[in-house]
C-alpha positions in Angstrom: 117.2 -28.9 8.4 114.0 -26.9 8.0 114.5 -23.1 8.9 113.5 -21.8 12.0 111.0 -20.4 13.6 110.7 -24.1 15.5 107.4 -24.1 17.7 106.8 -25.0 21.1 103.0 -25.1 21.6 101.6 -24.9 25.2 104.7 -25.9 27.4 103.8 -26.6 30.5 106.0 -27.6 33.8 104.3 -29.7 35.9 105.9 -29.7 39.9 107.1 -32.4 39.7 109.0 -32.1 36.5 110.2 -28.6 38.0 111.9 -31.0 40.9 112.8 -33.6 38.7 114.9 -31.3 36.3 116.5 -29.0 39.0 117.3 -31.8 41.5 119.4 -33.4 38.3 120.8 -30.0 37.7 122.1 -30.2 41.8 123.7 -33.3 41.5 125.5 -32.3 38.9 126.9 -29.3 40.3 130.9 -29.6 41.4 130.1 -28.7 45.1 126.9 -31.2 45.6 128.6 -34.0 44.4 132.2 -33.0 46.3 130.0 -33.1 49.2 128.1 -36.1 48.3 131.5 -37.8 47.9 133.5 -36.7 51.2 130.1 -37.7 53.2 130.2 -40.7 51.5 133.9 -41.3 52.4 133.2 -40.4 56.0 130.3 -43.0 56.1 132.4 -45.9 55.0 135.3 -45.2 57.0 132.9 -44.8 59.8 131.3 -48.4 58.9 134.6 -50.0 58.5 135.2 -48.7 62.1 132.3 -50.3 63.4 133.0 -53.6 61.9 136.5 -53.7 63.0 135.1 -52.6 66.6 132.8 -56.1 66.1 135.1 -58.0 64.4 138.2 -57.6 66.9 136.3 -56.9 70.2 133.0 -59.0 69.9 131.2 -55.7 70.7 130.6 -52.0 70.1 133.5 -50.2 72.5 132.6 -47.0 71.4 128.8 -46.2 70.9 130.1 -43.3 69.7 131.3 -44.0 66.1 127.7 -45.5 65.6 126.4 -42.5 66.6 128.0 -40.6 64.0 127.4 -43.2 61.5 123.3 -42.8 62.4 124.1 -38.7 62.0 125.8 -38.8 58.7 123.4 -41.2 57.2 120.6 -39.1 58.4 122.0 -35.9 57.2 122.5 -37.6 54.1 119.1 -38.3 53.8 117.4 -35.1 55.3 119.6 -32.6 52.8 117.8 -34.6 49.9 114.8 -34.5 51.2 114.9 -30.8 52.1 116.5 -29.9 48.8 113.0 -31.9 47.5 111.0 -29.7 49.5 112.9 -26.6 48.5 112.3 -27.0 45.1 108.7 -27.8 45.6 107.6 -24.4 47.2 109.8 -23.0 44.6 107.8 -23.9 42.3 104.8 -23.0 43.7 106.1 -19.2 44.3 106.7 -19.2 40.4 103.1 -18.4 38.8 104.4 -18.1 35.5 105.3 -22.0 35.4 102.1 -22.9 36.1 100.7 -21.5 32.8 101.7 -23.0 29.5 103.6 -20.8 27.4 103.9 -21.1 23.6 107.3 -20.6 22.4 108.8 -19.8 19.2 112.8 -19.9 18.2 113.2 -17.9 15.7 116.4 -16.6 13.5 116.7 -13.8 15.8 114.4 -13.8 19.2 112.7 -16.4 21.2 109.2 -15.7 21.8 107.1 -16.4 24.6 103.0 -16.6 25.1 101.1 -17.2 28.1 97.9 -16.0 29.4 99.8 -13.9 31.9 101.4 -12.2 28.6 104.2 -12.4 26.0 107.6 -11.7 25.8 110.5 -12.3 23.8 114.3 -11.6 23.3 117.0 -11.5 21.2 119.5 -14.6 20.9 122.1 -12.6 22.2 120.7 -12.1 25.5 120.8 -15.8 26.1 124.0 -16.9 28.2 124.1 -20.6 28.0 121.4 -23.4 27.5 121.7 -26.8 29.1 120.0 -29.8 28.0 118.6 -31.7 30.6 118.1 -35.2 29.7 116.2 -35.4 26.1 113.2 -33.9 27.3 113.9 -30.3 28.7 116.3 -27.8 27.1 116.5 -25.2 29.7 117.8 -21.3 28.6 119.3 -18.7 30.2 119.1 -14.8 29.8 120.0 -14.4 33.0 122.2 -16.5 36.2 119.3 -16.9 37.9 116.8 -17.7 35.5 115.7 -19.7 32.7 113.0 -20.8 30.1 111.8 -24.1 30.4 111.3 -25.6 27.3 109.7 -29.3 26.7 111.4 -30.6 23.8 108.8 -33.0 23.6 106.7 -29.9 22.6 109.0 -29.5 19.6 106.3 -29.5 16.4 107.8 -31.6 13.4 109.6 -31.4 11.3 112.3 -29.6 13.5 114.1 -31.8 15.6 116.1 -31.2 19.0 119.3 -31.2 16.8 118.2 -28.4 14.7 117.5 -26.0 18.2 120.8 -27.2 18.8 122.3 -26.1 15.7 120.0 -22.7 15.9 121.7 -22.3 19.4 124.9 -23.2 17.7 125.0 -20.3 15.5 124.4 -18.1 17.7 127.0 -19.2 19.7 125.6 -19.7 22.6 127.0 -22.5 25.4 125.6 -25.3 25.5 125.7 -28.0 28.8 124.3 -31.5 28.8 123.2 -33.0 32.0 
């Protein structure tokens, strides 16, 4: 394992990477999938309604039941593509993703460098990292925000297990999605 500092040169999140990664992050979520499953639910008890309708009666005796099939497949559809759009304009509020940032892990502090500025902050400060796939490890000094960093980024010889080890010993949690 070489020693740190491991180096991140010019990271940059493109918009739809910044979708990509947070719409995984909300599926994975307890409450989004909960919901994603009830609705689910609904939908096929709603669809084995319709087909019993058919099957015993020849006919539809209730448009109702199809209406509220058409609603719950089209809310289904419309939350996703709203959460989409959400995330989007996020990311186009959030200058500072737009620039790429050179970051450095080091034993102690995690450095940042943009054109907008640098900053940096000790290993302590971080509350959790998550791993999104094998590309993005995202960390989080704060609830509500976190540093993007492409692993893909990561200069050799270092690898993704040795940030993961870094992170590791500073015990900090670590989530894979």
């Amino acid at each position: 394992m070489p020693a740190p500092p491991y180096n991140l040169p010019a990271v940059r999140l493109s918009a739809d990477e910044f979708v990509a990664v947070n719409l995984r992050l909300w599926r994975a979520r307890p409450a989004t999938r909960r919901l994603y499953w009830l609705l689910s639910a609904a939908l096929l008890l709603l669809t084995i309604s319709v087909g019993l309708d058919f099957w015993q009666n020849g006919r539809l005796g209730s448009p109702f039941t199809l209406m509220f099939l058409g609603v719950g497949l089209a809310y289904g559809v419309l939350r996703l593509v709203l959460v989409r759009w959400q995330l989007r304009r996020g990311y186009l509020r959030q200058q500072a993703l737009q620039h790429p940032v050179d970051f450095t892990l080091g034993a102690t502090e995690i450095i940042g460098r943009s054109t907008l500025g640098k900053f940096s902050g000790q290993w302590k400060l971080i509350r959790r990292a998550v791993w999104v796939g094998s590309d993005w490890l995202l960390l989080y000094p704060t609830t509500a925000a976190c540093y993007y960093l492409d692993m893909r980024r990561l200069q050799a010889p270092a690898t993704a297990a040795d940030v993961a080890r870094l992170l590791e010993h500073h015990q900090i949690q670590q989530q894979r999605i």
